[in-house]
N, C-alpha and C positions, 0 to 999 in steps of 0.2 A: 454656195451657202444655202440655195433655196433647198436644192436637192437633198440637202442632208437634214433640212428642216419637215423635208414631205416624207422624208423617208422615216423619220422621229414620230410624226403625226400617224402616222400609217402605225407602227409597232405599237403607239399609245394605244389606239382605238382594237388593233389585235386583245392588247393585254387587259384590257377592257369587258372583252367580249368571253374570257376566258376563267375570269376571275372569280373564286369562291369566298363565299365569307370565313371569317375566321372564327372558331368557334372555343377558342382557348379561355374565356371568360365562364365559359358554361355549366352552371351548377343542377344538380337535382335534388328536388325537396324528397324527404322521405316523409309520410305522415302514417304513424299507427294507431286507431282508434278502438276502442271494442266497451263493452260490456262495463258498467259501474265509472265511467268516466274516463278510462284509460285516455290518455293523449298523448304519443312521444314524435317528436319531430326533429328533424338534423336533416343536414345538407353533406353532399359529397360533389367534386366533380366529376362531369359525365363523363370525364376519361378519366381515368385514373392508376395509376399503378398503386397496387395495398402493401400494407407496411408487413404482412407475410402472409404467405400460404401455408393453408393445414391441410389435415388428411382428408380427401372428396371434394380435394379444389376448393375448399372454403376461402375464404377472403379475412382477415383482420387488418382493423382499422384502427391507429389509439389517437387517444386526446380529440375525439369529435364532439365537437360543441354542439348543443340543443336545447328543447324542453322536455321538461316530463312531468306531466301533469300541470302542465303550466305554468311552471317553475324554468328558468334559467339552470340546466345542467349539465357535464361533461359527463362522459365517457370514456372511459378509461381502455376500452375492446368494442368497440363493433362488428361482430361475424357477418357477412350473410353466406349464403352458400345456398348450393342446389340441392344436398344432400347432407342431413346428417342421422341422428339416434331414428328418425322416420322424414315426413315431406310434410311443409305445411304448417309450419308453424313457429311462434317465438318465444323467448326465454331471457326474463332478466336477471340480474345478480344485483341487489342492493345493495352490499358489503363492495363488493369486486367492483361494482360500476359497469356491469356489463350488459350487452347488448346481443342477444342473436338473432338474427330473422331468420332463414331457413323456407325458401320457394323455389321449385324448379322455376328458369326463364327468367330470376331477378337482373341478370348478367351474361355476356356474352365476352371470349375470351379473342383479342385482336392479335394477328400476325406477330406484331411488334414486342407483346409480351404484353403491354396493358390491358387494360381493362373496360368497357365500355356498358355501362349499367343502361338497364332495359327500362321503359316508363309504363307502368299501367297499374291496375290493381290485381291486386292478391288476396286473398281469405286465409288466415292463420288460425289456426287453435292457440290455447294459450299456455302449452307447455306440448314435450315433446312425448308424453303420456298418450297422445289420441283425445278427441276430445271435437265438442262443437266448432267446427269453422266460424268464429262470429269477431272476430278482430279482422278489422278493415285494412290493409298496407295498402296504401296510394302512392305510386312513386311519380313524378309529374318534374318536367321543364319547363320553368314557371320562365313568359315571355319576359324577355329582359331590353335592356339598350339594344339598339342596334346596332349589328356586329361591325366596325370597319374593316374593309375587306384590304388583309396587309400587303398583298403583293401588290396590288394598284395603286396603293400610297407610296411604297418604294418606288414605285415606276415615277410617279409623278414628282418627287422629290428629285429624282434625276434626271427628269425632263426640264423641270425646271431650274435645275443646276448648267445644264447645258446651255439652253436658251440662254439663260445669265450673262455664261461665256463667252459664246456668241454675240450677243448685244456688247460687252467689254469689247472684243476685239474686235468687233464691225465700227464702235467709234475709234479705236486705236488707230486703224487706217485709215 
């Protein structure tokens, strides 16, 4: 019984020393500022798979919730992409509800087919005509809860299931 108890303590402290946090909780703030008061802000997770792809790898996103201009508003399309009519810049639709960002570097494309958005800032113009870089895109992973790391709480849920066991059947006999 010791044996199988040191040898339990031994895999614990392995699984321990091995373990990553989990990052499935993880959001990115988008914030776009510029020129006469612009403000639009929305959140996305930092992995994400988009609800489709367009032509030059763009991303669309619907129904993301924000502000704009400091108002409580949805979103009907979110774009971003690395490439569209030129680089550098964004575009709203106030009818449509929509949204494009447009930055090489906003996102990088993972093995698995998702998605993993990039954090830092960007300089937009403020249409896709050319124009002064003076609207601000800050994309930032605002520190959150601290992550529990899931494989070491499984571990330990069945460590202590065992143990459990163990103690039942060492009074049994």
């Amino acid at each position: 019984m010791q044996k199988s108890l040191t040898v339990a303590g031994i895999l614990l402290v392995f699984a321990f020393l091995f373990v990553q946090p989990s990052r499935a909780d993880s959001f990115d703030t988008f914030q776009l500022t510029g020129p006469g008061g612009l403000n639009i802000t929305f959140t996305l997770p930092s992995t994400l798979t988009p609800s489709s792809v367009g032509r030059g790898g763009n991303l669309y996103f619907t129904n993301v919730t924000g502000t704009f201009d400091g108002r409580a508003y949805t979103f009907a399309t979110v774009q971003l992409g690395p490439t569209g009519y030129n680089t550098n810049y964004f575009a709203t639709g106030s009818q449509t509800q929509s949204l494009a960002l447009i930055a090489p570097g906003l996102f990088t494309w993972n093995a698995d087919g998702t998605v993993t958005l990039n954090t830092g800032a960007f300089m937009l113009a403020a249409n896709y005509t050319g124009g002064p870089l003076n609207n601000a895109l800050t994309v930032v992973d605002p520190p959150g809860p601290v992550s529990t790391p899931e494989p070491a709480s499984l571990i330990m849920l069945g460590v202590g299931g065992l143990a459990l066991g163990a103690l039942r059947r060492r009074k049994a006999a």
